[in-house]
C-alpha positions in Angstrom: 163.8 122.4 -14.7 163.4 119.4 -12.9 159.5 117.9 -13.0 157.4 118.0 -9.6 157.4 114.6 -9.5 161.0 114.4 -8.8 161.2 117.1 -6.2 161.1 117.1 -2.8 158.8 120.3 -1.9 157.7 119.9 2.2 159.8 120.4 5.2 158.9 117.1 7.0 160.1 115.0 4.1 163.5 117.5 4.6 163.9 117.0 8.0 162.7 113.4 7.9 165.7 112.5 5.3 168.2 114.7 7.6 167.1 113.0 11.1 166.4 109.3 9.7 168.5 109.0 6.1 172.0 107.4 5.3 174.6 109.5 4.6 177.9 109.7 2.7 180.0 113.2 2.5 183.1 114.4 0.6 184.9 117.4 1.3 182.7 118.6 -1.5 179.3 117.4 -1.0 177.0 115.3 0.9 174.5 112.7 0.4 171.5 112.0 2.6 169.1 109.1 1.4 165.9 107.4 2.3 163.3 104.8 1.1 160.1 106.3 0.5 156.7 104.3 -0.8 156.7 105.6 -4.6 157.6 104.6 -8.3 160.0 107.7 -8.6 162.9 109.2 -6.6 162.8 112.9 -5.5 165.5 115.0 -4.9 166.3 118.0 -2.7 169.1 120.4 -2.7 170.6 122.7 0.2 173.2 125.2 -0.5 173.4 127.1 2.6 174.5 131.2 3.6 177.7 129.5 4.4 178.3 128.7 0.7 178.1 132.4 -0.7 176.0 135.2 0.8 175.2 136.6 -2.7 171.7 134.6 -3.3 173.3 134.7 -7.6 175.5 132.4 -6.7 173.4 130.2 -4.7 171.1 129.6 -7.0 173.5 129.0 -9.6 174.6 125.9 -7.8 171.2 124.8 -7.7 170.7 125.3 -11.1 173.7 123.3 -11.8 172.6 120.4 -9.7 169.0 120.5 -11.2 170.7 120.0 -14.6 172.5 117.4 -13.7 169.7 115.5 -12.0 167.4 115.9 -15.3 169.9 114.6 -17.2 170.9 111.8 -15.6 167.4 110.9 -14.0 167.1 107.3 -15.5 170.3 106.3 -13.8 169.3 106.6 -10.4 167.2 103.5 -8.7 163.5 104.3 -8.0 162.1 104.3 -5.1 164.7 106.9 -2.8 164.3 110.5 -1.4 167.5 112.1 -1.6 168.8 115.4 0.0 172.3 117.1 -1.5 173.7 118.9 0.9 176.5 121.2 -0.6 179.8 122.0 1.4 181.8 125.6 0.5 184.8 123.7 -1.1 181.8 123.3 -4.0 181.6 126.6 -5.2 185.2 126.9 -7.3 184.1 123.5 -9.0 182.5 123.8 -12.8 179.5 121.5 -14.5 181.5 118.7 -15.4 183.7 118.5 -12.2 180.5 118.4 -9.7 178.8 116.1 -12.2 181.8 113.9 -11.7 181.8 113.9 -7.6 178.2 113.8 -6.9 178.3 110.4 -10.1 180.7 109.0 -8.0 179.4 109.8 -4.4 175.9 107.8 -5.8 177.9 104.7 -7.1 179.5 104.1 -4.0 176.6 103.5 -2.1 175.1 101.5 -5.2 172.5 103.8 -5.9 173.0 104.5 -9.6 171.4 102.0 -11.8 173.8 98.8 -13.6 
């Protein structure tokens, strides 16, 4: 489980990172970003009806993402609200293989740590 500190839990900072963030998408996944004014970054995920309309398998790709985010916490730079959008080509893809495109989504925008 991902700490509190690290997620985001309130609509308006949802819809304020989907009306005023940067973006970057894949055919996988998307990316939305913004500053915000503390010492951590927080982190929220979407997986939409369009995904899967079984809830099991929803939450399973949240799960997935909320590993990866606790694992890989200390590489991402402080001070960023981000919002993961997931696309339906996402939901054939295993642990390593989103780990890998979301990794790789983050570096091109230079927001993974040196």
């Amino acid at each position: 489980m991902l700490a509190k500190q690290y997620r985001l839990t309130k609509n308006k900072d949802f819809a304020r990172i989907a009306k005023k963030g940067q973006s970057i998408f894949s055919s996988e996944l998307g990316i939305k970003w913004i500053k915000n004014n503390l010492a951590d970054s927080r982190f929220g995920i979407v997986v939409s009806l369009k995904i899967d309309k079984k809830a099991v398998i929803r939450n399973r790709i949240k799960r997935i993402f909320r590993a990866i985010l606790k694992e890989n916490l200390s590489r991402f730079k402080r001070g960023f609200d981000f919002l993961i959008l997931v696309q339906p080509k996402l939901k054939g893809m295993n642990y390593y293989q989103i780990e890998d495109k979301l990794l790789s989504l983050l570096k091109k925008k230079d927001l993974l740590e040196k």
